[in-house]
C-alpha positions as a Markdown table, in Angstrom:
| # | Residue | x | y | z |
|---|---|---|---|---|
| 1 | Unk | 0.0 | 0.0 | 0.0 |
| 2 | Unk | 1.4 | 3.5 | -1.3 |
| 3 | Unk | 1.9 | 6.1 | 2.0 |
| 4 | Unk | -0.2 | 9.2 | 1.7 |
| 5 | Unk | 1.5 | 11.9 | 3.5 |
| 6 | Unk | -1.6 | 14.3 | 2.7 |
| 7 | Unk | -1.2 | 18.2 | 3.1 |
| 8 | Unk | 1.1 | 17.4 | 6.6 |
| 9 | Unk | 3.9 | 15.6 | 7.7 |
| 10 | Unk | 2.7 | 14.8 | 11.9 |
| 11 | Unk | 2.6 | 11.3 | 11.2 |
| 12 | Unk | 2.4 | 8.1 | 8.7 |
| 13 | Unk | -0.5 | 7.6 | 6.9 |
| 14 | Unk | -0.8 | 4.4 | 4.9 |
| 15 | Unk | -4.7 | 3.9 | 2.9 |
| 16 | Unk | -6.3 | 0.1 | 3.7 |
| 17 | Unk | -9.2 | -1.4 | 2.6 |
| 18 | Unk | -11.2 | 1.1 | 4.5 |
| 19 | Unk | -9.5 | 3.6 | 6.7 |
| 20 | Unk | -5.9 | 4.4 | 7.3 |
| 21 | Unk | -2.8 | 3.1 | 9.6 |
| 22 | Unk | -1.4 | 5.8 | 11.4 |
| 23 | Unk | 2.1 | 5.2 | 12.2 |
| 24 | Unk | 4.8 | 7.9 | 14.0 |
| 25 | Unk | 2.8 | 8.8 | 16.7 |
| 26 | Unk | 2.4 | 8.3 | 20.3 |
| 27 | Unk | -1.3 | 9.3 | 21.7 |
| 28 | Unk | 0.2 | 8.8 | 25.4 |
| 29 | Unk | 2.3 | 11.8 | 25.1 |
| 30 | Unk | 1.3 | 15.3 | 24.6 |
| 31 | Unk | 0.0 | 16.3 | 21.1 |
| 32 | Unk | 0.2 | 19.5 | 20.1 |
| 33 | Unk | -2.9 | 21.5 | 18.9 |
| 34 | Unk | -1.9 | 21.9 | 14.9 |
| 35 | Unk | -1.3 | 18.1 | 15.4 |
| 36 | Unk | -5.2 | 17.6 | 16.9 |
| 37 | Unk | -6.3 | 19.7 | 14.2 |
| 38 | Unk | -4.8 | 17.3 | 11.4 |
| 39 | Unk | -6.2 | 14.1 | 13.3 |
| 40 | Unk | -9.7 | 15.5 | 12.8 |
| 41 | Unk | -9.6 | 16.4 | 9.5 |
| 42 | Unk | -8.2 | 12.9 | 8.0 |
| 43 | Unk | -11.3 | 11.1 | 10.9 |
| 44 | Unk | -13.0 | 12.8 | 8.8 |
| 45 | Unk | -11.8 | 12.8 | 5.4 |
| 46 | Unk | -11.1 | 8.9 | 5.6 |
| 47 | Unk | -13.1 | 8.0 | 8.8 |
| 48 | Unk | -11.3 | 5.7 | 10.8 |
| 49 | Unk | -7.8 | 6.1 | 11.7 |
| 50 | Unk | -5.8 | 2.8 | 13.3 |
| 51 | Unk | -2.8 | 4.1 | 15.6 |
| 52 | Unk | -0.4 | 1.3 | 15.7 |
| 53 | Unk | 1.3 | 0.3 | 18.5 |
| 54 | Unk | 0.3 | 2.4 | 21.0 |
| 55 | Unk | 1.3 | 0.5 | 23.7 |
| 56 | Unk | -1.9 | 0.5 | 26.6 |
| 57 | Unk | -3.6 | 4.3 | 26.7 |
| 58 | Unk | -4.9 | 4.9 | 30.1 |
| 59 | Unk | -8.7 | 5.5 | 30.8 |
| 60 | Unk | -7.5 | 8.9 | 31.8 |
| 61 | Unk | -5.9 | 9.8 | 28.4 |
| 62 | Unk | -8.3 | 7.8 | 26.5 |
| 63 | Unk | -11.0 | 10.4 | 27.3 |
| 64 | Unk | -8.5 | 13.2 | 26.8 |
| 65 | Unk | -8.1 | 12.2 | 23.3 |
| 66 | Unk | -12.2 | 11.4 | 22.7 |
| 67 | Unk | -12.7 | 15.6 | 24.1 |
| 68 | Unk | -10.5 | 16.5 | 21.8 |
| 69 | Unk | -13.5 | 15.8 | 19.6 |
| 70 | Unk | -16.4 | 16.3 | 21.4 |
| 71 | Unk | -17.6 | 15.4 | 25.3 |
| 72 | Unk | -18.0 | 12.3 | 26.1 |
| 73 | Unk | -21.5 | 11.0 | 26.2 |
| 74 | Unk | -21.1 | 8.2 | 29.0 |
| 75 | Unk | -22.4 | 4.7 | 28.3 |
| 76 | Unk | -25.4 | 3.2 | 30.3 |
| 77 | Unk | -23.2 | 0.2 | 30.4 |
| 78 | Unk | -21.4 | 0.5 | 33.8 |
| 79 | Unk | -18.4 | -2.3 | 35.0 |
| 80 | Unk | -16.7 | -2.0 | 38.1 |
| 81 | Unk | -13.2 | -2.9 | 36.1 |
| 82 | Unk | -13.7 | 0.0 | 34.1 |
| 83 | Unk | -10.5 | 2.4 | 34.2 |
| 84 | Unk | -12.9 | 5.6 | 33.9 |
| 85 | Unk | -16.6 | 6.3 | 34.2 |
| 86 | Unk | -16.6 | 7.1 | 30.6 |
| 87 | Unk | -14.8 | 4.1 | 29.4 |
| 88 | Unk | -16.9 | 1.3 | 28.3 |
| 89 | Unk | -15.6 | -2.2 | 28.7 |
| 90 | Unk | -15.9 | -5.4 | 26.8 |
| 91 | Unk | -14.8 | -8.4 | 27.4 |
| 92 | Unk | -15.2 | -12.3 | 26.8 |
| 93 | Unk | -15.1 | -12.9 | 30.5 |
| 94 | Unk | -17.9 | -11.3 | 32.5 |
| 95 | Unk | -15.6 | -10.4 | 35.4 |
| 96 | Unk | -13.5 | -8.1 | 33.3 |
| 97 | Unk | -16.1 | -6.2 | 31.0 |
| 98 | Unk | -19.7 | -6.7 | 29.9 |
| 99 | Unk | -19.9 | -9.6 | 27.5 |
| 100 | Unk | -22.2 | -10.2 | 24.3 |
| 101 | Unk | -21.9 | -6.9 | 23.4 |
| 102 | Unk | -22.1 | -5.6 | 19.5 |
| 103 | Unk | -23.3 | -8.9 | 18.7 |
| 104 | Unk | -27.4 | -7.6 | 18.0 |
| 105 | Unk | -26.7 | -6.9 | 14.5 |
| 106 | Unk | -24.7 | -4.4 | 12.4 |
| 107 | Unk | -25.2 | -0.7 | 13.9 |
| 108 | Unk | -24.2 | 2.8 | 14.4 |
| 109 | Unk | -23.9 | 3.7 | 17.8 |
| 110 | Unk | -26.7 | 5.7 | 19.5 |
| 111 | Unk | -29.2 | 5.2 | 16.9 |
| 112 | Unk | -31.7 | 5.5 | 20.0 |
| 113 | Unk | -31.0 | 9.3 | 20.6 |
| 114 | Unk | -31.9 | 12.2 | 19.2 |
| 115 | Unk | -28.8 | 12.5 | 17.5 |
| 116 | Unk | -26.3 | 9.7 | 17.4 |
| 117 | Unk | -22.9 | 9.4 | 18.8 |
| 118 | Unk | -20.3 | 11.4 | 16.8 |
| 119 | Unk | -17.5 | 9.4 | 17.2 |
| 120 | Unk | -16.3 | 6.2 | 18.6 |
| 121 | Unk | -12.5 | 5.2 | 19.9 |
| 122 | Unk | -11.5 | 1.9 | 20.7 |
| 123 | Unk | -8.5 | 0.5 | 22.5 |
| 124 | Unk | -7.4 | -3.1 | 22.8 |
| 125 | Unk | -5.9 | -3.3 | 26.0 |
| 126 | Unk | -6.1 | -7.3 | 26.0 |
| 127 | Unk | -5.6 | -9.2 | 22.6 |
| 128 | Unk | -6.8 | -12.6 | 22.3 |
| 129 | Unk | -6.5 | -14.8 | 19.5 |
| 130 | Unk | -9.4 | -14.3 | 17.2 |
| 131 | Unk | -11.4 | -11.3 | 17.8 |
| 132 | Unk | -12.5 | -8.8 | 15.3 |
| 133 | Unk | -14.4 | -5.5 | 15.1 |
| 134 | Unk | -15.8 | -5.6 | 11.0 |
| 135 | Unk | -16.9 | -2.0 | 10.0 |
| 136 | Unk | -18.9 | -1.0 | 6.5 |
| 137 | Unk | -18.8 | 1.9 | 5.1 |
| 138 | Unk | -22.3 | 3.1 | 4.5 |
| 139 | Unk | -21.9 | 5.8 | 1.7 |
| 140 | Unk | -20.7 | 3.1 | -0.6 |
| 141 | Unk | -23.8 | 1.0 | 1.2 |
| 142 | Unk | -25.8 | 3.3 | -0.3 |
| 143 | Unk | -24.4 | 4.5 | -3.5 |
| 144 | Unk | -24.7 | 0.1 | -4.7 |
| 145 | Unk | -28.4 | -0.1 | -4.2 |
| 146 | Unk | -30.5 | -0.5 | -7.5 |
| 147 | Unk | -32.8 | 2.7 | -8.0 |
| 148 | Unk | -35.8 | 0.7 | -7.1 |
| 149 | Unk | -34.0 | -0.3 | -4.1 |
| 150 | Unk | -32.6 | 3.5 | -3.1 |
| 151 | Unk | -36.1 | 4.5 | -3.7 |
| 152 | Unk | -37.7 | 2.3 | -0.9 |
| 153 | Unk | -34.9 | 3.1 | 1.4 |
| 154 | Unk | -35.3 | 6.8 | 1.2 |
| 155 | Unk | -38.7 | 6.8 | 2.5 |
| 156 | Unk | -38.2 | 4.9 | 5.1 |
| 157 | Unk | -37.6 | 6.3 | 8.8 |
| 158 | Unk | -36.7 | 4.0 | 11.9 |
| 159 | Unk | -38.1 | 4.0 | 15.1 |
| 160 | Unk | -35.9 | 2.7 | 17.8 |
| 161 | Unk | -36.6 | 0.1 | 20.1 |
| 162 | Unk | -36.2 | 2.2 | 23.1 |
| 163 | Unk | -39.4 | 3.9 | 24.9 |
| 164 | Unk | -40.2 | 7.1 | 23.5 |
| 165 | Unk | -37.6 | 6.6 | 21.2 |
| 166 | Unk | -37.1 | 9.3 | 18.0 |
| 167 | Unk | -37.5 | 8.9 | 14.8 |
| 168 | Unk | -34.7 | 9.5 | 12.2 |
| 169 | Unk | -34.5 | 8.8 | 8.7 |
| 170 | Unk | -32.5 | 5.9 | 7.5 |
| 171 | Unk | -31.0 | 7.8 | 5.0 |
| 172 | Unk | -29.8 | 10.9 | 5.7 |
| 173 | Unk | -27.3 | 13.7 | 4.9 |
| 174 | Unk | -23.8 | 13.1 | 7.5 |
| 175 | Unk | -23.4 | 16.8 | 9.0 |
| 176 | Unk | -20.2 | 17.3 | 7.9 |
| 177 | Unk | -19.0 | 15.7 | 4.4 |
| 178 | Unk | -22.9 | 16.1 | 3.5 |
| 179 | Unk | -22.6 | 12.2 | 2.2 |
| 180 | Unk | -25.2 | 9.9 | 2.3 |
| 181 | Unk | -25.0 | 7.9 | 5.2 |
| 182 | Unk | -27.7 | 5.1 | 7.4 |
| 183 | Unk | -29.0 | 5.8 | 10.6 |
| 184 | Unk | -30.2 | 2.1 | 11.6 |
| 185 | Unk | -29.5 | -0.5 | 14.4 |
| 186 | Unk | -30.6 | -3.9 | 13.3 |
| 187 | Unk | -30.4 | -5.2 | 17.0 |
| 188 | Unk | -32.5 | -2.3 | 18.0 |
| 189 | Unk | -35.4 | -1.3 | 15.9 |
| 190 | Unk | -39.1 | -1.3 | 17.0 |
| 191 | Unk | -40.4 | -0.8 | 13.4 |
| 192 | Unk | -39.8 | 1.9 | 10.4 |
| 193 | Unk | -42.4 | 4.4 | 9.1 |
| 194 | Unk | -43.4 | 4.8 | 5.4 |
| 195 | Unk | -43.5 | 8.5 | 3.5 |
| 196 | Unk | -43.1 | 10.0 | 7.4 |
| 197 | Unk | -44.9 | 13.3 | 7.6 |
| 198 | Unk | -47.1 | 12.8 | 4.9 |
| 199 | Unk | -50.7 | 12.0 | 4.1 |
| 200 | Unk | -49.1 | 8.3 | 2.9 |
| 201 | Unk | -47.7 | 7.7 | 6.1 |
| 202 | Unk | -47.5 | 4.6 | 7.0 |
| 203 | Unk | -46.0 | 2.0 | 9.9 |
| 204 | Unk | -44.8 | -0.9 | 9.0 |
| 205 | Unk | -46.1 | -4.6 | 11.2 |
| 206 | Unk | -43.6 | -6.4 | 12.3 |
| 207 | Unk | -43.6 | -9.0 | 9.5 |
| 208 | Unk | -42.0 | -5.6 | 7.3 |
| 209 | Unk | -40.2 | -4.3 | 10.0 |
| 210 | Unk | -38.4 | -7.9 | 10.2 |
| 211 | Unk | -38.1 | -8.3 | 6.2 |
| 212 | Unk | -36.4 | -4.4 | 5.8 |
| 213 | Unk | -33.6 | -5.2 | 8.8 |
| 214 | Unk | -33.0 | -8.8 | 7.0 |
| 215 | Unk | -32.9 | -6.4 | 3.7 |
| 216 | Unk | -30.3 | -3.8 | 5.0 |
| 217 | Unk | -28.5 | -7.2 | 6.4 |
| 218 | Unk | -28.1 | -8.7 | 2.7 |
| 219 | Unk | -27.1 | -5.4 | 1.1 |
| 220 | Unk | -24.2 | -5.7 | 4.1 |
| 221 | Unk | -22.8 | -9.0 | 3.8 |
| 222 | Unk | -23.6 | -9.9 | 0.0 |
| 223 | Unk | -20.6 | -10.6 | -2.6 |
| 224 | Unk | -18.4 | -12.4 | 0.2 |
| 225 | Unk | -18.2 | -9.4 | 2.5 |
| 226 | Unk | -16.7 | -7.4 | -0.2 |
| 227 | Unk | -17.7 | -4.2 | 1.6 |
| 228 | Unk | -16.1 | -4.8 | 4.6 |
| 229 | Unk | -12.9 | -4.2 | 6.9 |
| 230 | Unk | -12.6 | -6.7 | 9.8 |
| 231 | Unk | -10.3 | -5.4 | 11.8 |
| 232 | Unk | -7.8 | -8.0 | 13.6 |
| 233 | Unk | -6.6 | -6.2 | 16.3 |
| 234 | Unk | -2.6 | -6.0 | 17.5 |
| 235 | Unk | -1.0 | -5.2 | 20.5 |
| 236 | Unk | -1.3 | -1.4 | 21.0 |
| 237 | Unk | -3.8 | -0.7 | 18.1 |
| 238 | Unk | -6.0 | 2.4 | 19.3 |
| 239 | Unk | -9.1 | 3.1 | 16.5 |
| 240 | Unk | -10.9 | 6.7 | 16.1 |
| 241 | Unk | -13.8 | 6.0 | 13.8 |
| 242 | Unk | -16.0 | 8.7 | 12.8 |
| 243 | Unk | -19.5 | 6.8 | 14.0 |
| 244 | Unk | -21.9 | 8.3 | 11.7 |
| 245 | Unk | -19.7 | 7.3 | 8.1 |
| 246 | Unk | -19.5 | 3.5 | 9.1 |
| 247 | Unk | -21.4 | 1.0 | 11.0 |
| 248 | Unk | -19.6 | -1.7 | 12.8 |
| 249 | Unk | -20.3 | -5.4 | 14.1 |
| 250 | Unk | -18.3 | -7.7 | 16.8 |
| 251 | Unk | -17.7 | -11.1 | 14.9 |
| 252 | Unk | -18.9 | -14.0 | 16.5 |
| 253 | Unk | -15.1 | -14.6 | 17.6 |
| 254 | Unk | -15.4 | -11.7 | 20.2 |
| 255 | Unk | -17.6 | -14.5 | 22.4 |
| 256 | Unk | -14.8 | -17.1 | 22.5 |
| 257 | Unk | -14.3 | -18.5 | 25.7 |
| 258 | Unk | -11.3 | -16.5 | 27.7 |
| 259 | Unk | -10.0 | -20.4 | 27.6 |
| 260 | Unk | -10.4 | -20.8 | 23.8 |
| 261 | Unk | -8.6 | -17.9 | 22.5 |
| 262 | Unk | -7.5 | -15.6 | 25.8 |
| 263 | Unk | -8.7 | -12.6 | 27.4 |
| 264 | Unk | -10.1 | -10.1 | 24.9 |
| 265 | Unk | -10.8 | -7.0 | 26.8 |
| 266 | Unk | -11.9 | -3.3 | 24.4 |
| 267 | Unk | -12.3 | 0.2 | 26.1 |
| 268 | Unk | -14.6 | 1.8 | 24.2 |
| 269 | Unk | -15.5 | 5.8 | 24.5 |
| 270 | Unk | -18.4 | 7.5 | 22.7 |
| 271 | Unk | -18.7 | 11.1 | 22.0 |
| 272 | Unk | -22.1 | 13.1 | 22.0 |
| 273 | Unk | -23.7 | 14.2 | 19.0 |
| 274 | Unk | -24.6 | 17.4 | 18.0 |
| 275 | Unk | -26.7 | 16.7 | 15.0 |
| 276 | Unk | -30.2 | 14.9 | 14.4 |
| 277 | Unk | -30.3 | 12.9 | 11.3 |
| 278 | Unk | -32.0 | 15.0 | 8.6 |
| 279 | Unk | -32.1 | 14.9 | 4.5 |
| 280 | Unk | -30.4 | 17.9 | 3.2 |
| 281 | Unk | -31.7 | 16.9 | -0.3 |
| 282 | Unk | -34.7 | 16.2 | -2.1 |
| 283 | Unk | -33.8 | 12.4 | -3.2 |
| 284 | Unk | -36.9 | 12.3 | -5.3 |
| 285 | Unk | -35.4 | 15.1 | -7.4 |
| 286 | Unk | -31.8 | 13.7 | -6.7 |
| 287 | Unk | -32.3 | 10.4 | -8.4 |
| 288 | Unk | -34.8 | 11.6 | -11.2 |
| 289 | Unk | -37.8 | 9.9 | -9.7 |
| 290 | Unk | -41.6 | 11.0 | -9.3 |
């Protein structure tokens, strides 16, 4: 893979399948401002960014480095090993972190709120054998579907499975690039509404609502998973992913026994959003359709 040095030289960046490896860097030490700056703008302009070997980042400096983004917005999820109240962690053995977790379906994360997380950073601090995180990028998610296909999606909007949960548009304009990208949890959706705020309106039953996440499923995984990036993690790998541009997924690895393949253990911290999912187009005039 060729090394794109972009319009800086603060650190390595080398292009993958989806994303880049940062190299060059160390997140435990200070980082100057002009340096912060340039981390943003390529979460952005390539949405995730993989610091290699990073050695372990403490809870402390963890959420250091998510506020140089945004607050955090502190997980319901609470584990008495956790290094910080804002650090979420996961683990395959119940005493270390919360297990199961990422395993309801392919998501972004927050979907429930009124406006999603903004960004999500992960750290490894305990590699086990087999253990991914897979991520899909949604723009290209969206920019495959047949017209027909697009069509449908666009007038859908998703209602989450939690009480008086919002409603947001599954396909929506991301509030910074202005790229299409999904707002959906296939884990945690009550049902999706048809032609919302229109005389047409119309809720699906949960037959529909159960065919459209098994729908959005297929359009994920079809062609051999050629849309994917499963992400094997090293020792020291620290990920900044920009939540709203890709959804991601725990493989079924990530429940492996602590015997079978070690102790897996991921710090997670979210950062609160600042924008509700809204259209910033007219996709019916967008895509030529009446």
């Amino acid at each position: 893979m060729a090394t794109q040095q972009g319009t800086h030289n603060y650190y390595q960046l080398t292009p993958g399948k989806l994303g880049c490896e940062v190299r060059n860097i160390d997140l435990k030490k200070d980082v100057p401002a002009e340096v912060i700056a340039a981390i943003k703008e390529d979460v952005t302009k390539h949405r995730i960014l993989i610091f290699k070997d990073q050695g372990i980042i403490s809870g402390d400096r963890h959420v250091e480095i998510a506020k140089w983004f945004e607050e955090p917005d502190s997980t319901f999820y609470k584990h008495p090993r956790s290094p910080h109240p804002d650090v979420f962690r996961v683990s395959n053995d119940r005493t270390e972190g919360c297990t199961n977790v990422g395993r309801t379906g392919w998501h972004i994360d927050g979907s429930f709120q009124q406006a999603p997380f903004g960004y999500a950073l992960y750290h490894m601090v305990s590699v086990p054998k087999s253990g991914p995180t897979v991520f899909c990028p949604l723009t290209e998610l969206i920019e495959q579907l047949p017209l027909e296909q697009r069509v449908r999606w666009e007038r859908l909007h998703m209602i989450s499975d939690r009480r008086s949960g919002p409603i947001h548009p599954m396909i929506y304009s991301h509030p910074l690039t202005k790229k299409k990208v999904l707002c959906f949890h296939l884990g945690m959706t009550e049902s999706f509404i048809w032609d919302y705020n229109t005389p047409q309106q119309r809720l699906t039953k949960d037959e529909e609502t159960y065919a459209i996440l098994q729908e959005i499923h297929k359009e994920i995984v079809k062609n051999k998973d050629t849309l994917q990036y499963r992400h094997e993690w090293s020792v020291g790998d620290f990920i900044i992913s920009d939540n709203l541009s890709v959804a991601h997924e725990a493989a079924p690895e990530t429940q492996l026994s602590r015997k079978e393949v070690g102790l897996r253990v991921l710090h997670r911290v979210t950062t609160k959003g600042h924008s509700p999912p809204a259209k910033l187009y007219d996709y019916k005039k967008e895509l030529g359709v009446k």
